[in-house]
C-alpha positions in Angstrom: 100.5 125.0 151.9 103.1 126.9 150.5 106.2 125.3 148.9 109.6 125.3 151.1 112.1 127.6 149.1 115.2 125.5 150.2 116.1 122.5 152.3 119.2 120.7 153.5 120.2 118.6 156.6 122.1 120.4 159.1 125.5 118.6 157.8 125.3 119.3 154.2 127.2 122.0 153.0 124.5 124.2 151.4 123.3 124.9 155.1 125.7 127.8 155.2 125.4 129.3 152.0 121.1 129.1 152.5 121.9 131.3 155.6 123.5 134.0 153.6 120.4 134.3 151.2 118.2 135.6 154.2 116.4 138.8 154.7 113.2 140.4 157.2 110.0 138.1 157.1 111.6 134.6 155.6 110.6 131.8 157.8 113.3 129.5 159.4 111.4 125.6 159.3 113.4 123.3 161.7 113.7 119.6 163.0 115.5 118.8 165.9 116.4 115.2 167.4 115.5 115.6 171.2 113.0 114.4 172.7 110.6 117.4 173.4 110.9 118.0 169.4 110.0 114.1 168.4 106.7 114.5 170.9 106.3 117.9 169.4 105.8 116.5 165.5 104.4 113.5 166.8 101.2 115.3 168.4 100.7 118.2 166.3 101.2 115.5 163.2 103.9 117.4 161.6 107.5 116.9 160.3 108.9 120.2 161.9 109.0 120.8 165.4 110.5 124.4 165.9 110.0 127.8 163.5 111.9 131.3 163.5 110.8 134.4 161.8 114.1 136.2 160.4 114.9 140.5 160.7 117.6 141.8 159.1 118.3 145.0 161.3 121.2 146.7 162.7 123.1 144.6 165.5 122.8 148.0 167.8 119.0 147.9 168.0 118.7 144.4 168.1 121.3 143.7 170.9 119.3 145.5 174.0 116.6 142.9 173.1 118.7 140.1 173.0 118.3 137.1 175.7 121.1 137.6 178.9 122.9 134.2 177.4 123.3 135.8 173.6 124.4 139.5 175.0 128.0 139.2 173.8 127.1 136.5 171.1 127.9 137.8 167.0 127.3 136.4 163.9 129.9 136.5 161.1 130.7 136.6 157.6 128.2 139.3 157.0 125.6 137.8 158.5 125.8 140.3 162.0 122.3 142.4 160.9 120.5 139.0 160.8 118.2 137.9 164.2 115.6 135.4 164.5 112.4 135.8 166.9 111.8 131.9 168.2 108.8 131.0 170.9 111.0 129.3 173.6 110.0 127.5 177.1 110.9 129.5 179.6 111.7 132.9 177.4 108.8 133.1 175.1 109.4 135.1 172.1 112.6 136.0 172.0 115.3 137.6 169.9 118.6 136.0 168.9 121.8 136.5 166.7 120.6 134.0 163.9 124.3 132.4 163.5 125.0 132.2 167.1 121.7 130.9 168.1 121.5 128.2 165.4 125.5 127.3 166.4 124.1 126.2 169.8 121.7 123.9 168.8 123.5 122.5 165.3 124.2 119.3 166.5 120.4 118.6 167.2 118.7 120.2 164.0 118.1 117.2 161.9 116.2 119.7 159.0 116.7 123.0 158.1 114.2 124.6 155.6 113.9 128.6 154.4 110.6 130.0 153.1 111.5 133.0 151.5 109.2 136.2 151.6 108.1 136.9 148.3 106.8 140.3 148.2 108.2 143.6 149.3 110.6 143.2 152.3 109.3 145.7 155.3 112.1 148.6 156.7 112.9 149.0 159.9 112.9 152.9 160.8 115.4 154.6 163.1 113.5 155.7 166.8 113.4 159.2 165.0 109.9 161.1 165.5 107.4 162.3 162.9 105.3 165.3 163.2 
């Protein structure tokens, strides 16, 4: 298995400045405290229990696909072009403002880890046409 790039628990301070180091194709690592996560990692026999693939794309083409709840949501500081795709019950894969969707569920991440892509970082191209 691959190392884990960086780690923190939700409450240490380095969680906001590991959000900032983010780009397309790192891997967002998560344990939360509820219940559905604890039987999650218990069954599967894992210490995580959620994972998020980041995009770093403009907010403008990533809005439309964004989930009813997180139309109007933004992230901050710099951080608006970041998104993360998450399997969710009820939604499936989805798209979310990173900030804004990790701000609802802060208080239950117990974990936060980063695996950072390590090759060249894919480019997302504009809906113009090629001949």
């Amino acid at each position: 298995m691959a190392p884990i790039d960086m780690a923190c628990a939700a409450t240490d301070d380095a969680f906001s400045g590991m959000l900032d180091g983010l780009g397309t194709g790192d891997v967002l690592i998560y344990r939360t405290r509820d219940l559905g996560a604890r039987f999650n990692s218990c069954v599967l026999r894992s210490r995580w229990s959620h994972v998020g693939l980041v995009v770093k794309m403009p907010r403008e083409a990533a809005a439309p696909m964004y989930q009813k709840d997180y139309a109007a949501s933004m992230s901050t500081g710099g951080r608006e072009e970041l998104h993360v795709f998450e399997a969710c019950p009820r939604r499936g894969v989805a798209l979310f403002p990173l900030e804004p969707r990790l701000a609802r569920t802060i208080g239950s991440i117990k974990w936060l880890a980063v695996r950072k892509l390590t090759y060249g970082r894919p480019t997302f191209m504009s809906s113009a046409k090629t001949s």
